[in-house]
N, C-alpha and C positions, 0 to 999 in steps of 0.2 A: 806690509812691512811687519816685522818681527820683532823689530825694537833692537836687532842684532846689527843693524847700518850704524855707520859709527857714527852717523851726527843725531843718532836718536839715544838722548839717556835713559837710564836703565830699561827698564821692561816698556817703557812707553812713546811711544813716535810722536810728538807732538805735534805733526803734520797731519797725520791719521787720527788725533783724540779730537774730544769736542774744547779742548783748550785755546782761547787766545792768550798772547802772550805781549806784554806792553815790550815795544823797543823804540828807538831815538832814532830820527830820522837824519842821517847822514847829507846826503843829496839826493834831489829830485833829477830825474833822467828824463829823455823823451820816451813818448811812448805811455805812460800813464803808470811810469816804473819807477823804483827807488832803491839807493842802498839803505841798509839799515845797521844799525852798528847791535851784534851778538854777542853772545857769551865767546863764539869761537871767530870771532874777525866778521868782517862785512857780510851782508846779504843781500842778494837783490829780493825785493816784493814787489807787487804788485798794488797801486796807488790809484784805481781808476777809481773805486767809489768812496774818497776821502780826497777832502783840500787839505795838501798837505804840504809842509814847508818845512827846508833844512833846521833840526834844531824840533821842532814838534814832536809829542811822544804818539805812537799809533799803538793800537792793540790788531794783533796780527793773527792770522788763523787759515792756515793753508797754503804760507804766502802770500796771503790777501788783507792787507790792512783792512777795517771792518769799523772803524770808531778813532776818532781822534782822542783822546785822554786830555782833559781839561786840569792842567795842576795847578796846585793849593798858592795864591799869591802870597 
């Protein structure tokens, strides 16, 4: 990628970087899938190596939740 696909901002694809990025988890799907709520509306990712439950925040990287994000009580 180029960074020129319009769901990649400015110079950087953040599907392609070494970025994860924390998102809210929407609903859990079958399949080991999820939506995820984004800067531009819903995502689907990929949920298989994280327990993960509607409402939890995930840190994502490729499509791949990677980490559940523990927040501050």
């Amino acid at each position: 990628m180029t960074g020129t696909e319009p769901h990649c901002p400015d110079d950087v694809c953040v599907t392609c970087s070494d970025a994860a990025v924390a998102m809210r988890v929407r609903e859990v799907l079958p399949g080991g899938l999820a939506l995820v709520d984004t800067a531009d509306g819903p995502a689907e990712i990929s949920v298989a190596l994280v327990d993960a439950e509607p409402g939890d925040l995930v840190l994502v990287h490729a499509k791949e939740a990677i980490a559940r994000v523990e927040e501050p009580s």
